[in-house]
C-alpha positions as a Markdown table, in Angstrom:
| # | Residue | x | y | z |
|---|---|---|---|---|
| 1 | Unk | -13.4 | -9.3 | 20.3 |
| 2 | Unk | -11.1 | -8.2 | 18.0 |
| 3 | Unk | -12.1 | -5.8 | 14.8 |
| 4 | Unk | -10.5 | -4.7 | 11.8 |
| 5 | Unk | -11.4 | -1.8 | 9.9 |
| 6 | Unk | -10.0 | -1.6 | 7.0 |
| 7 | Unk | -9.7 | 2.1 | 4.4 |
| 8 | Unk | -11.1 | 2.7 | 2.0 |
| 9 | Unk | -10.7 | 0.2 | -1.2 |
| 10 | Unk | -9.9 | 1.4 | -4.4 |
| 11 | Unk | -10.2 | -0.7 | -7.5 |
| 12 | Unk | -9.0 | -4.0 | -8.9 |
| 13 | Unk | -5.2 | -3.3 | -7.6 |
| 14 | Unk | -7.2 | -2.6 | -3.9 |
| 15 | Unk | -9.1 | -6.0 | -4.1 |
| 16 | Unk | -6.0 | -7.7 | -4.4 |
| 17 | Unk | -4.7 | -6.0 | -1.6 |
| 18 | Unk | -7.1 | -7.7 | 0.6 |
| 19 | Unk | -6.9 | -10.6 | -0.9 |
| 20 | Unk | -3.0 | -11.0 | -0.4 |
| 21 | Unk | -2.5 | -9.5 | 2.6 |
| 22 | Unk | -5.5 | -9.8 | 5.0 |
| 23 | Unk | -5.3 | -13.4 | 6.0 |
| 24 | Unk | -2.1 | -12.9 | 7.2 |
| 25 | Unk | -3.4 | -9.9 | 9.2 |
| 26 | Unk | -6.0 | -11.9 | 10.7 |
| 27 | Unk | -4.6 | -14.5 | 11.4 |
| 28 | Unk | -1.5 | -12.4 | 13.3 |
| 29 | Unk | -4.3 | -9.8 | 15.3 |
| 30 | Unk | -6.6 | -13.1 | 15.8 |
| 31 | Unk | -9.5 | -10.7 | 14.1 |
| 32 | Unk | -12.9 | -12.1 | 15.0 |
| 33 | Unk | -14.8 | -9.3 | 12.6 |
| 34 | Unk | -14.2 | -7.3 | 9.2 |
| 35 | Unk | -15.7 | -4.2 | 8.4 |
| 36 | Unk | -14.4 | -2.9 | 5.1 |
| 37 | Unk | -14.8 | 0.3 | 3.0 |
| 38 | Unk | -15.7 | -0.6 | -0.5 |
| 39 | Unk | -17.6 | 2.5 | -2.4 |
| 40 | Unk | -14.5 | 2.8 | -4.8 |
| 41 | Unk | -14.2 | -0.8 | -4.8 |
| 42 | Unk | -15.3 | -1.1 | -8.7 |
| 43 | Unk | -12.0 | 0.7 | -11.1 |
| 44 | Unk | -13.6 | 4.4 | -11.7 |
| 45 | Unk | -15.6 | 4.4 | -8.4 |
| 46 | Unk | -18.4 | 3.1 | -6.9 |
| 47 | Unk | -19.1 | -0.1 | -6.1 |
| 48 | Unk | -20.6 | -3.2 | -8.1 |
| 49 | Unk | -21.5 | -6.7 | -7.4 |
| 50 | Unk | -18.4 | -8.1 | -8.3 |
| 51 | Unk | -16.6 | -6.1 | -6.5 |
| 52 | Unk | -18.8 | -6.9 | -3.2 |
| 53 | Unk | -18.4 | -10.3 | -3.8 |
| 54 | Unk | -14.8 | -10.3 | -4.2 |
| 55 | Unk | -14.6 | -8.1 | -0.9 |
| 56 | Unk | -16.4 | -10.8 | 0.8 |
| 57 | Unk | -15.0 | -13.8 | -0.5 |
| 58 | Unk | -11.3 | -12.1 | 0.8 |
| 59 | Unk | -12.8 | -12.0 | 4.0 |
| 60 | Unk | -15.2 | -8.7 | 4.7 |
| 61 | Unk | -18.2 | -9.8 | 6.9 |
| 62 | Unk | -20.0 | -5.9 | 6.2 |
| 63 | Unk | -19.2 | -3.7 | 3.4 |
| 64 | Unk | -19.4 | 0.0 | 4.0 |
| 65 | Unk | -19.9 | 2.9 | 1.6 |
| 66 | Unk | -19.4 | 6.7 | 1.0 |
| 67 | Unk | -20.5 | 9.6 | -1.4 |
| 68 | Unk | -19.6 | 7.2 | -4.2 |
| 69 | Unk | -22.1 | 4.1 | -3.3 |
| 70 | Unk | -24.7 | 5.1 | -5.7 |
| 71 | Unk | -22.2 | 6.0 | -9.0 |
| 72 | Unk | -22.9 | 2.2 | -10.6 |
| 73 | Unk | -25.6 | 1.5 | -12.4 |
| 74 | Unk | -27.3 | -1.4 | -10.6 |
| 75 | Unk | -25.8 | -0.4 | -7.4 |
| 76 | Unk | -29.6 | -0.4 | -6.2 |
| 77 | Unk | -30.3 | -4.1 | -6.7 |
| 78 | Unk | -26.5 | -4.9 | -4.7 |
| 79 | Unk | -28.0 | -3.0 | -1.6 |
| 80 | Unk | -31.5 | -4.0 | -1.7 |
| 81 | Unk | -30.5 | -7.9 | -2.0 |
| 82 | Unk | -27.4 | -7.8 | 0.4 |
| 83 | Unk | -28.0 | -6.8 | 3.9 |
| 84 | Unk | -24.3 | -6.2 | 4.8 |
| 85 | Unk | -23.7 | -4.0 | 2.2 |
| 86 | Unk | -24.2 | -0.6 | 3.3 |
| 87 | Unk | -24.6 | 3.0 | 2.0 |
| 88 | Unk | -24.9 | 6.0 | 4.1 |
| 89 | Unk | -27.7 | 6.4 | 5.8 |
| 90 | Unk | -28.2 | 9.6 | 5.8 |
| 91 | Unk | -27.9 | 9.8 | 2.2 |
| 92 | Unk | -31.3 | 10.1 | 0.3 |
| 93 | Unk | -31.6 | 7.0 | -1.2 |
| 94 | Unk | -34.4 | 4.1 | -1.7 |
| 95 | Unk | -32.3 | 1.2 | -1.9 |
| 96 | Unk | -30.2 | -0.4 | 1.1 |
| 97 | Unk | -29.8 | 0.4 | 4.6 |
| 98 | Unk | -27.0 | 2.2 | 6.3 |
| 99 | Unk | -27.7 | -0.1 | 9.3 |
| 100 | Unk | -27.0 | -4.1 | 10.1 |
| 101 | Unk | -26.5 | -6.7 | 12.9 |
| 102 | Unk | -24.7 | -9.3 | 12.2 |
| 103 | Unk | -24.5 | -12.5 | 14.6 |
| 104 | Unk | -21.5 | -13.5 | 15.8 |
| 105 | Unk | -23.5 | -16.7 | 17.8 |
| 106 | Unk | -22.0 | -15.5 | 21.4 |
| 107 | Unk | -23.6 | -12.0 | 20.6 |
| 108 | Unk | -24.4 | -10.0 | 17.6 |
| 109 | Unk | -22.4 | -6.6 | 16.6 |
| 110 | Unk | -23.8 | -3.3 | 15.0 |
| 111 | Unk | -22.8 | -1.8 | 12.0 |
| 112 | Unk | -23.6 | 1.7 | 11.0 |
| 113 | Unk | -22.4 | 4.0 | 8.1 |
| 114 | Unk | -23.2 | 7.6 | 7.8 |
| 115 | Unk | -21.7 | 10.5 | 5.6 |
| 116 | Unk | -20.8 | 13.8 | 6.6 |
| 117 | Unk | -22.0 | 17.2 | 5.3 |
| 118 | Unk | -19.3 | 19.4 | 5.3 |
| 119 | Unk | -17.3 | 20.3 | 1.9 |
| 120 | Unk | -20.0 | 17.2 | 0.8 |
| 121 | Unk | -23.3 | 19.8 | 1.0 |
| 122 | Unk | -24.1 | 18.4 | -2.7 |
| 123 | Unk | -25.1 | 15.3 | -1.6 |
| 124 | Unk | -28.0 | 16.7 | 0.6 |
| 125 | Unk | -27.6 | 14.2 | 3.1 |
| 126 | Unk | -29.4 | 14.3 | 6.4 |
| 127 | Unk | -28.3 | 15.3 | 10.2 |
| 128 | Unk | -25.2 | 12.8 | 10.6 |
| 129 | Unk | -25.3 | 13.5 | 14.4 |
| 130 | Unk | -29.5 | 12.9 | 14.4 |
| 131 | Unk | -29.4 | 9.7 | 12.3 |
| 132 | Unk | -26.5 | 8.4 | 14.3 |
| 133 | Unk | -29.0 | 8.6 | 17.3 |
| 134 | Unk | -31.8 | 7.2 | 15.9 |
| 135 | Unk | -29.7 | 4.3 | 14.6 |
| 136 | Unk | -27.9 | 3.5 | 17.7 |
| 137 | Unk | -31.4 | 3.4 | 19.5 |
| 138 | Unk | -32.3 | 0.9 | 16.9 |
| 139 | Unk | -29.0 | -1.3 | 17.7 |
| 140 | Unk | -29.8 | -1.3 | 21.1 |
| 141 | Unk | -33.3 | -2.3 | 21.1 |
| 142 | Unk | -31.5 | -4.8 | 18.7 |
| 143 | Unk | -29.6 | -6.2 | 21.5 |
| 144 | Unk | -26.5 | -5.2 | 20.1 |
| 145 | Unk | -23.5 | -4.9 | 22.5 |
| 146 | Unk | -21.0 | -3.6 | 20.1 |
| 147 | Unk | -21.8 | -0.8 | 17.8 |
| 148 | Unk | -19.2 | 0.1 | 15.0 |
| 149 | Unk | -19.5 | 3.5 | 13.4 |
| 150 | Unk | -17.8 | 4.0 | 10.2 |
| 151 | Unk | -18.5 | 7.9 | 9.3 |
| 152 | Unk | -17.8 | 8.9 | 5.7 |
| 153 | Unk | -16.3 | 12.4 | 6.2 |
| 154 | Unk | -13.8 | 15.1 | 4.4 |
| 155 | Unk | -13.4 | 17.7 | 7.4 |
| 156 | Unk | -11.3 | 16.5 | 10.0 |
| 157 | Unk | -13.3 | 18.8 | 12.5 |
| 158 | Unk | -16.5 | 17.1 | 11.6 |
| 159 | Unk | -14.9 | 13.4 | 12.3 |
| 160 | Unk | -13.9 | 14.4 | 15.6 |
| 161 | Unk | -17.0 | 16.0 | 16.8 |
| 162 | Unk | -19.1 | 12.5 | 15.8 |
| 163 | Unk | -16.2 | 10.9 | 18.0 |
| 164 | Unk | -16.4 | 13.0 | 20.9 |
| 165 | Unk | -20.7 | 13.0 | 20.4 |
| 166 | Unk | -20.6 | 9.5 | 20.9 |
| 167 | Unk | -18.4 | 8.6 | 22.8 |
| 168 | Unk | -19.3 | 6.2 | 25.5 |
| 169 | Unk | -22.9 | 5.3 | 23.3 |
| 170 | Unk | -21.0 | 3.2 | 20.9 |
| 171 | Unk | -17.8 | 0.7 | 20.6 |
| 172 | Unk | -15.6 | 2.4 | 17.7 |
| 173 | Unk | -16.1 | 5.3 | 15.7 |
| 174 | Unk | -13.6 | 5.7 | 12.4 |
| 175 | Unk | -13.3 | 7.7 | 9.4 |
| 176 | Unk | -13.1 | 7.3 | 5.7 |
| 177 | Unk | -13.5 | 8.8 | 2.9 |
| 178 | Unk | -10.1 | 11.1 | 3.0 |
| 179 | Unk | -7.5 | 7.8 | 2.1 |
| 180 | Unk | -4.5 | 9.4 | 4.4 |
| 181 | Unk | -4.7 | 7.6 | 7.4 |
| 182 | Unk | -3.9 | 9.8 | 10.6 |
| 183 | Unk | -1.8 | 9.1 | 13.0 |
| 184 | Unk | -4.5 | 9.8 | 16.4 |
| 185 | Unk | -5.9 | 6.1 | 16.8 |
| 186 | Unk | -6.5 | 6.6 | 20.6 |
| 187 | Unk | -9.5 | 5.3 | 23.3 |
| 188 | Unk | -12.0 | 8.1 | 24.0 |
| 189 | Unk | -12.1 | 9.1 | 27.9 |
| 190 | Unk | -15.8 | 6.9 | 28.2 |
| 191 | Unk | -14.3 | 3.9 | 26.2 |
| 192 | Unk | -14.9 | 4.6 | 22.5 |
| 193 | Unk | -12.0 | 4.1 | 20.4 |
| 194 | Unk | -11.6 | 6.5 | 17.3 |
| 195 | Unk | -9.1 | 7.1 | 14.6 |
| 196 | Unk | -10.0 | 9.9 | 12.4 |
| 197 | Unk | -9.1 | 8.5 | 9.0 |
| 198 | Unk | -7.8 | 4.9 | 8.6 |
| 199 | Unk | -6.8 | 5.4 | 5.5 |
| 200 | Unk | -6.7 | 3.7 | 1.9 |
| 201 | Unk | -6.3 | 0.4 | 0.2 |
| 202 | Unk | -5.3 | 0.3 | -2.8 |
| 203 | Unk | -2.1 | 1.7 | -5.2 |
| 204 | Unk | 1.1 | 3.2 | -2.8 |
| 205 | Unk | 2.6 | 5.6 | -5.2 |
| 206 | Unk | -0.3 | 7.8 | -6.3 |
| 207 | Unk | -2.4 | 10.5 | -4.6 |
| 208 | Unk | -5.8 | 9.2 | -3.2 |
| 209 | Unk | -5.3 | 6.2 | -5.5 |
| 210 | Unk | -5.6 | 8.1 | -8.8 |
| 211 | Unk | -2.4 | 8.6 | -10.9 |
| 212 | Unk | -0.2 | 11.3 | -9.4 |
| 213 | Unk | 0.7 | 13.3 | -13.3 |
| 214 | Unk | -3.0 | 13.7 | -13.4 |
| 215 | Unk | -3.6 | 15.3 | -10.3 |
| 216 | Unk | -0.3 | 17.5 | -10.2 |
| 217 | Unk | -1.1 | 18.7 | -14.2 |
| 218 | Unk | -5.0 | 19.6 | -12.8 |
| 219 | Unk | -3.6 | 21.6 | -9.7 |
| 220 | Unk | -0.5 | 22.7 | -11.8 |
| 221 | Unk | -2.1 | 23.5 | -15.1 |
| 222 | Unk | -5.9 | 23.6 | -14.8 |
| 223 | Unk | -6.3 | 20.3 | -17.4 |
| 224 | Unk | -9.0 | 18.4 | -16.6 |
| 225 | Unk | -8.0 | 14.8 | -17.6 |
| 226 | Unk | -9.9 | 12.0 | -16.5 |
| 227 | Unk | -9.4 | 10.5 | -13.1 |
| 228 | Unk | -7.4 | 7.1 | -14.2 |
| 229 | Unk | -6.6 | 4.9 | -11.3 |
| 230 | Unk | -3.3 | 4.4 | -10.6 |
| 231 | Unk | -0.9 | 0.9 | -11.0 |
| 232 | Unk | 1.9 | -0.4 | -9.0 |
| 233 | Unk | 2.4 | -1.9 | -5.9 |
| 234 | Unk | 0.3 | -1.4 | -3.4 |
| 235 | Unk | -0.7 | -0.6 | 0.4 |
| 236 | Unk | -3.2 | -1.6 | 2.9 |
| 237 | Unk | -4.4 | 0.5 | 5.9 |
| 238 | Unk | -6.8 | -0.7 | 8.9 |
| 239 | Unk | -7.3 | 0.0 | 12.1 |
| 240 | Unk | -7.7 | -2.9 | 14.3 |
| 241 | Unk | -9.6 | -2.4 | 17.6 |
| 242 | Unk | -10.3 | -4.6 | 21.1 |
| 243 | Unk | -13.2 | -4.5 | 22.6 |
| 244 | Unk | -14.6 | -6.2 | 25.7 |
| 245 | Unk | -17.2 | -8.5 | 25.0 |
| 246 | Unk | -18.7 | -7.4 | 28.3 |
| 247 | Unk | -19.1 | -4.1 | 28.3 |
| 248 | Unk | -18.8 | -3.2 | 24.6 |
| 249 | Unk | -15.6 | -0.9 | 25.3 |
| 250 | Unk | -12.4 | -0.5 | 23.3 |
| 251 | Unk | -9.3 | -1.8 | 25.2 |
| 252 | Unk | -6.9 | -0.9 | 22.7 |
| 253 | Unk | -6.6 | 0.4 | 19.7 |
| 254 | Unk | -3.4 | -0.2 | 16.5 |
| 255 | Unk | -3.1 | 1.3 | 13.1 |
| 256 | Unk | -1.9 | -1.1 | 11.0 |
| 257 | Unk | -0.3 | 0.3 | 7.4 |
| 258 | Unk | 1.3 | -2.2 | 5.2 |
């Protein structure tokens, strides 16, 4: 089965992204599954229903999320009604689910999203490590072959540790949450592929999406202008991964950045 992960989306300009250029990528890689980042899917963060339903009508089977799921008002009725939208699940919250299956018909594939806790302490979330076992127990009492991790993180240190901590216990383990996609896409010695960032989608010639004068005049000048995100043309980064239907192990791994 092939999988495609694709970084995190940012705004209207990132939505068209995946709407021009993922059929294209699917149709080259022959991508059986779509796991997209969309918590700055909606323009100033966050994610709404349109968004979502843009996201999945350009061809994203599960949406995951970040720090930023929660910023929209309504954002609890999008999670609570649409199982394959998920938040972090480690992330105190009432609405949604960090965790899904989805059936594929020849087997049915895992999804979970957690965030991580370093540099993000604010957000009070739980364990990532703990909740990562709990939930893949729960995908494996849930028949679930393939198990897809997508693990919301800023510290490069913590990423790899939830890498190396499971690898062998699930399929694929990526970051987000950083948009600078890093160039260590590799398999894990018991199978696991990883990649610790794949990325962003969204404007090319700004800095994490937001426009550059903005973030060069706050670390220049100490202004504090509102985050305004960026125009232009734009990129799209994913990580596409093969995995053996079998035995739920990565057989390759390829960055993709276009």
């Amino acid at each position: 089965m092939n999988i495609l992960c694709v970084g995190d989306v940012c705004g209207d300009i990132g939505c068209e992204a995946v709407r021009n250029m993922l059929p294209e990528i699917k149709k080259n890689y022959q991508v059986d599954f779509t796991v997209i980042n969309g918590e700055n899917s909606a323009d100033g963060n966050g994610i709404t229903k349109f968004s979502a339903e843009k996201l999945f009508c350009y061809g994203a089977d599960v949406i995951t999320g970040g720090n930023h799921s929660l910023r929209q008002s309504g954002v609890e009725d999008l999670l609570d009604n649409n199982e394959f939208v998920l938040r972090p699940h480690n992330l105190s919250c009432n609405a949604g689910s960090g965790y899904c299956l989805f059936d594929m018909g020849r087997q049915s594939v895992a999804v979970i999203n957690l965030l991580g806790k370093i540099y993000l302490e604010r957000h009070n979330a739980e364990n990532p490590f703990l909740v990562a076992d709990e939930l893949i127990e729960k995908a494996k009492a849930d028949g679930a072959k393939i198990i897809i991790v997508d693990f919301h993180a800023e510290a490069t240190s913590e990423k790899r540790a939830m890498g190396l901590y499971l690898d062998g216990k699930v399929s694929v383990v990526y970051g987000t949450h950083t948009h600078i996609q890093t160039a260590d896409e590799q398999i894990l010695k018991n199978g696991t592929g990883y990649i610790t960032d794949i990325g962003m989608t969204g404007p090319k010639d700004s800095i994490l999406g937001v426009e550059s004068e903005i973030i060069i005049s706050r670390l220049r000048d100490n202004k504090t202008d509102k985050f305004k995100l960026a125009g232009g043309r734009s990129m799209l980064n994913a990580c596409l991964f093969c995995v053996d239907d079998g035995t739920g192990r990565v057989t390759e791994v390829k960055r993709i950045n276009i």
